[in-house]
Structures are given as C-alpha cells and as structure tokens.
C-alpha positions in Angstrom: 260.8 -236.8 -16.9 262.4 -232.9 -15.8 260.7 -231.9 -13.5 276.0 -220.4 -5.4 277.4 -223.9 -5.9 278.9 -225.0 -9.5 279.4 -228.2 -10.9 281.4 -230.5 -9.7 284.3 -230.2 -12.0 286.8 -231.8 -10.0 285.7 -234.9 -7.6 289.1 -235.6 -6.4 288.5 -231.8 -4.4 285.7 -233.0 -2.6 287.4 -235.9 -1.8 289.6 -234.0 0.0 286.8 -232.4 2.5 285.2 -235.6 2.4 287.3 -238.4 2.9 291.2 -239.4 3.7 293.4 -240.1 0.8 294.4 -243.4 2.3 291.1 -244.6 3.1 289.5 -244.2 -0.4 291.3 -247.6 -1.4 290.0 -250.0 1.5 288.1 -252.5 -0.3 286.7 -254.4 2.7 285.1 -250.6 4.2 281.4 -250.1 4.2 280.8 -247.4 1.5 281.0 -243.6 3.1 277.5 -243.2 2.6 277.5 -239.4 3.6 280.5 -238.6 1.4 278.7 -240.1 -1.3 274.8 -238.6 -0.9 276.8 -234.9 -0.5 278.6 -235.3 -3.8 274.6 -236.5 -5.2 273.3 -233.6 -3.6 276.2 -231.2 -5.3 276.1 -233.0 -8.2 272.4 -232.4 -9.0 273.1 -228.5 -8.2 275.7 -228.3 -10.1 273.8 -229.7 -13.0 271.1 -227.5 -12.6 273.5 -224.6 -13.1 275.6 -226.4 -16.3 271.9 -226.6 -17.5 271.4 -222.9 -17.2 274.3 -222.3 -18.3 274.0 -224.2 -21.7 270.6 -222.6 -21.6 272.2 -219.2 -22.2 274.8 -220.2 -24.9 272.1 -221.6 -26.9 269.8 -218.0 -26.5 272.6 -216.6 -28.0 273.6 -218.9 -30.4 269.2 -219.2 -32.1 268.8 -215.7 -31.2 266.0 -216.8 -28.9 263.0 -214.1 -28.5 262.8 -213.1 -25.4 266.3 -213.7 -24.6 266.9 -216.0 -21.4 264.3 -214.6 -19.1 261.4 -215.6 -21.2 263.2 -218.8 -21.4 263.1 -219.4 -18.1 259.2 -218.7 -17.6 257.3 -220.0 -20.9 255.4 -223.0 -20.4 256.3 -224.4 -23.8 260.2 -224.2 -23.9 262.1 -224.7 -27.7 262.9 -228.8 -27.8 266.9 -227.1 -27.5 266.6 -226.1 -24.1 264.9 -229.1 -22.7 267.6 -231.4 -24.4 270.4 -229.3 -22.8 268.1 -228.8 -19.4 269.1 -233.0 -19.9 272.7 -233.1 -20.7 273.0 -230.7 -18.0 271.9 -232.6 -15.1 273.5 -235.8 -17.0 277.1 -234.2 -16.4 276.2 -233.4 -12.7 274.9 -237.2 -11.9 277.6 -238.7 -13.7 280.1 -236.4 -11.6 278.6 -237.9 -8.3 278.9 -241.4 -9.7 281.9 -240.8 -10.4 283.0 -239.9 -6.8 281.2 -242.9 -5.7 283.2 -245.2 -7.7 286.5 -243.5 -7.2 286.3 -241.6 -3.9 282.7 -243.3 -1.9 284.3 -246.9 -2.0 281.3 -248.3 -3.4 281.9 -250.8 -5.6 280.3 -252.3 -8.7 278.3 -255.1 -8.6 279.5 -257.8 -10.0 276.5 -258.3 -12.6 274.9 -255.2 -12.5 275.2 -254.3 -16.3 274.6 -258.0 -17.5 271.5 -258.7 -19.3 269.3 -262.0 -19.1 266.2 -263.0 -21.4 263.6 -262.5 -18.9 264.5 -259.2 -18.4 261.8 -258.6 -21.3 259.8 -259.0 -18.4 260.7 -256.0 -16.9 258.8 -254.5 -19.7 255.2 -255.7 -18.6 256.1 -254.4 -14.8 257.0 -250.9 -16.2 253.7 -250.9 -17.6 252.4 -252.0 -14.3 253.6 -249.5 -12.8 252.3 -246.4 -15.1 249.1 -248.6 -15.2 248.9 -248.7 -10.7 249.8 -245.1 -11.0 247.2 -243.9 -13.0 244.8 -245.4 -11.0 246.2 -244.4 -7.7 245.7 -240.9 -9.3 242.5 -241.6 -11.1 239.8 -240.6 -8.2 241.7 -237.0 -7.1 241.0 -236.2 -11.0 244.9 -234.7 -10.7 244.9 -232.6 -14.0 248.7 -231.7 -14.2 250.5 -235.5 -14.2 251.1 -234.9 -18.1 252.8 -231.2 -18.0 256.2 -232.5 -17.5 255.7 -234.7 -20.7 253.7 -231.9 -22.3 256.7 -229.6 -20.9 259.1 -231.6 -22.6 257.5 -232.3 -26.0 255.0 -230.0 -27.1 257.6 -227.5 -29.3 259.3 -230.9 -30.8 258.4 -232.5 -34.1 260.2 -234.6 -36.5 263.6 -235.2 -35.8 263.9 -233.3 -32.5 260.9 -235.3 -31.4 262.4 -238.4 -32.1 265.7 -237.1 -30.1 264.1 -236.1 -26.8 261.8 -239.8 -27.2 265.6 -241.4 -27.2 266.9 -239.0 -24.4 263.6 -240.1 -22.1 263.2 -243.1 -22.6 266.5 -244.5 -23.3 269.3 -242.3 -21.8 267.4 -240.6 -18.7 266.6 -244.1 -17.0 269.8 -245.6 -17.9 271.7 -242.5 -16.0 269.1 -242.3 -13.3 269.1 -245.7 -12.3 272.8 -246.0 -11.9 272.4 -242.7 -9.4 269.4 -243.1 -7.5 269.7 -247.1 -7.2 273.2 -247.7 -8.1 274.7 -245.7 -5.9 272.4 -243.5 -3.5 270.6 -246.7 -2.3 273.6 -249.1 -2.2 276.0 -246.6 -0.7 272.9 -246.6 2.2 272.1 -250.4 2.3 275.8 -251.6 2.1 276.7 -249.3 4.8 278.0 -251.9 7.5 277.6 -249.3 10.8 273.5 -249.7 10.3 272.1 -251.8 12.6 271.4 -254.3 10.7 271.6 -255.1 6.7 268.0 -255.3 6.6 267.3 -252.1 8.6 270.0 -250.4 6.2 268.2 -251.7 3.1 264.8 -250.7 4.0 266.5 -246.8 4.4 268.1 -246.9 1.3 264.8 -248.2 -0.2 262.9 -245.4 1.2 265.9 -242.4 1.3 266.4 -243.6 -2.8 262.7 -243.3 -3.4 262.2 -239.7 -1.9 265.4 -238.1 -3.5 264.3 -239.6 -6.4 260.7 -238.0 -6.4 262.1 -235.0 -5.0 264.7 -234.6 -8.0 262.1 -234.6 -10.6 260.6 -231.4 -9.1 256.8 -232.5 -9.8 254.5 -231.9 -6.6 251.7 -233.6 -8.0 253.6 -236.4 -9.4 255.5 -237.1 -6.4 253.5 -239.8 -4.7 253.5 -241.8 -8.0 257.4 -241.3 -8.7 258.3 -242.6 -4.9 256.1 -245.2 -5.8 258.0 -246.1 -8.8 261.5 -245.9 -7.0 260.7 -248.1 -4.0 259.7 -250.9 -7.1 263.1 -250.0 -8.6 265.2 -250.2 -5.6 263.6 -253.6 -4.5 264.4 -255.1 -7.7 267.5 -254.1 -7.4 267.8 -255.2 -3.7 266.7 -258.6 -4.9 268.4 -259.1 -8.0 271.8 -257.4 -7.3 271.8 -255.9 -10.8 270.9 -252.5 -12.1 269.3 -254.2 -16.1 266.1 -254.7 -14.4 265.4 -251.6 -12.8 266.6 -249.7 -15.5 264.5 -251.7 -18.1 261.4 -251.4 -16.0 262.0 -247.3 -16.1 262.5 -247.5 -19.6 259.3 -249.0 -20.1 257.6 -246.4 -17.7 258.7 -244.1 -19.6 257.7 -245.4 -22.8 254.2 -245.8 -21.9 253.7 -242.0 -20.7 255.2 -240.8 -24.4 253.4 -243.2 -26.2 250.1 -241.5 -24.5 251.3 -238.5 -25.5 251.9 -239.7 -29.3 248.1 -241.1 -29.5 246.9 -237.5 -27.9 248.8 -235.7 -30.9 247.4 -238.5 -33.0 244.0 -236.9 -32.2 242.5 -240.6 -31.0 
C-alpha cells in the first residue's frame, strides 16, 4: 500500500529542540507524546524526499525515458521506483522510531515481538477485514480501491514481482505497525497527563487510525484504511503486543495481491 524539510539524519538534533538532555532517561515519565508525533510527522517527510531522491539516482542509473519528470506523472511507474518510493519512506519511519525509543521515552513492551500459536488467527481477521471492506465499499461502486495495487504492480513480473509481493506484504506491515501502533498510538495512550488512561487510549485509537489513512495518500481508500487501523490499534490495546496486529496487516495485504494475481490470471 503507497499511496523544504530533509530526512531526519540525525535524531539526537531534534532531541535537542524537543526535549531536555536529562529528561530523555526518566523511565517512570509518561512518553513526550508531542516530541514523538513531530519526529513521525518529519520522519514521513523526510522519507518522501529520500524517496525522490533515490527516484533520481536510479533515472540516471536505467537511463529512464522521460527522465524524472515523466517519472513522477505516469500511471504505471517501472517496479524500481516503486521499491525505492518503499525503502524511502522505510528510512524516514524507522528514523522516528528511533527517536521514540531513544529520545520519546517510550518504551518497549515487554512482549511485543513474541509470537504465540493462535496468532494464526490473526490471519482469518485480516481477511475479515479486506472481506468488511469491500462490502462497506460495495454499494458506492468505488472504481479506484485497486489503483494503488495496480500502481504498484502492473510494470513487475517475475522476479521483481515476487520482490514488491515480499516488500507489501511482509516488510511494509512489519514497519508500519511498529510506527503507527507501536509508537504513535502508545506514545498517545501511555501519556499519563490525559485525563484518564481510557480517554488517552480511545485518542490514540482514533489519532493512530487517521494518520495512518492519511499516510497512504488514497482519498477513496481512506474510510476503509481508518477502518483497518482502529482493528489494529485495539488489538494491540488488548493484547499489549505488536505480532497480532502486524499479522493481521500482513494478511490484509495478502488478500488484496492475491486478487490482483487471479485478475492477471485472467479468472
């Protein structure tokens, strides 16, 4: 799913703006929730220029008709630049989770990356999902929900196919998940100055599910995607780890490309 400022190339800066050097090691603090959902916010920018900017080395590099202006406009962009659109962002999201960890004293859960058998279940609700979604969408007749998958796939075959299948369904939820739920929603449902820890997890519920729509950069998708990230944020409200979430987006994911593969398939 892809749908002035620079990448955040060093945290610790930001830090500086952001936060007190002395404070950034109080493990009993509530996490500094708007430290945190700034460096998100610059980190996504700043992705969105690496991307461009590995956009350019590879026109050069393939010799790209057009050059990078075309690039930037065709509907059908080469597999390359949608990979590296990826990687791109990746950097910038992993930059902000990085200042969370180090800088947004926000700490891990305890669990988060331990898996459990019935996590396979977490398949079956992905499915759900994409299944609830569809026929949420079904009676607008909303013609455009498969352009970001066509967007992604339709110049890859073979081997790059199989690539961008791993990066979307594997990677993207794996990095997302640890952003959008991991962090963004904790960092606003930990935060001990709410109210109340149920008021401050019903925000980061809803604040996670928005940003999360909105980062994907799909107008017509983005009823179904806030959808999808208030079911990811609950699960990981409830279970206190990010496996199930993360699995659950995996198998969303899944099901949308494997449409795709039977559409090619001509059935």
């Amino acid at each position: 799913m892809t749908d002035g400022l620079v990448p955040v190339q060093n945290p610790g800066l930001l830090a500086l703006l952001l936060v007190s050097p002395t404070s950034a090691t109080d493990e009993t603090a509530s996490p500094r929730t708007v430290a945190i959902l700034v460096a998100a916010f610059v980190g996504f920018l700043g992705g969105q220029v690496l991307a461009a900017v590995l956009d350019m080395v590879m026109v050069q590099l393939t010799g790209y008709h057009g050059g990078f202006n075309h690039l930037a406009h065709t509907a059908t962009p080469p597999w390359w630049a949608n990979a590296t659109g990826l990687v791109g962002l990746w950097i910038g999201f992993g930059a902000a989770i990085y200042f969370a960890s180090t800088y947004g004293n926000l700490k891990p859960l305890a669990n988060q990356w331990r898996p459990r058998p019935g996590d396979l279940l977490y398949v079956v609700l992905g499915v759900a999902c994409q299944v609830v979604v569809d026929l949420a969408y079904r009676p607008f007749h909303v013609k455009s929900l498969n352009k970001p998958v066509k967007h992604i796939f339709d110049s890859s075959h073979g081997l790059t196919f199989a690539l961008l299948v791993v990066m979307t369904v594997f990677v993207a939820p794996l990095i997302e998940e640890w952003l959008f739920r991991g962090v963004i929603f904790r960092s606003i449902a930990e935060n001990g100055h709410f109210a109340s820890r149920r008021v401050a997890s019903v925000l980061g519920v809803v604040v996670s599910a928005v940003l999360f729509a909105l980062a994907h950069g799909e107008p017509a998708q983005f009823v179904g995607l806030a959808f999808l990230g208030v079911v990811l944020a609950v699960l990981v409200l409830r279970t206190k780890r990010l496996v199930p979430s993360i699995v659950t987006h995996m198998s969303f994911n899944a099901v949308a490309i494997s449409v795709l593969i039977v559409q090619r398939s001509g059935h």
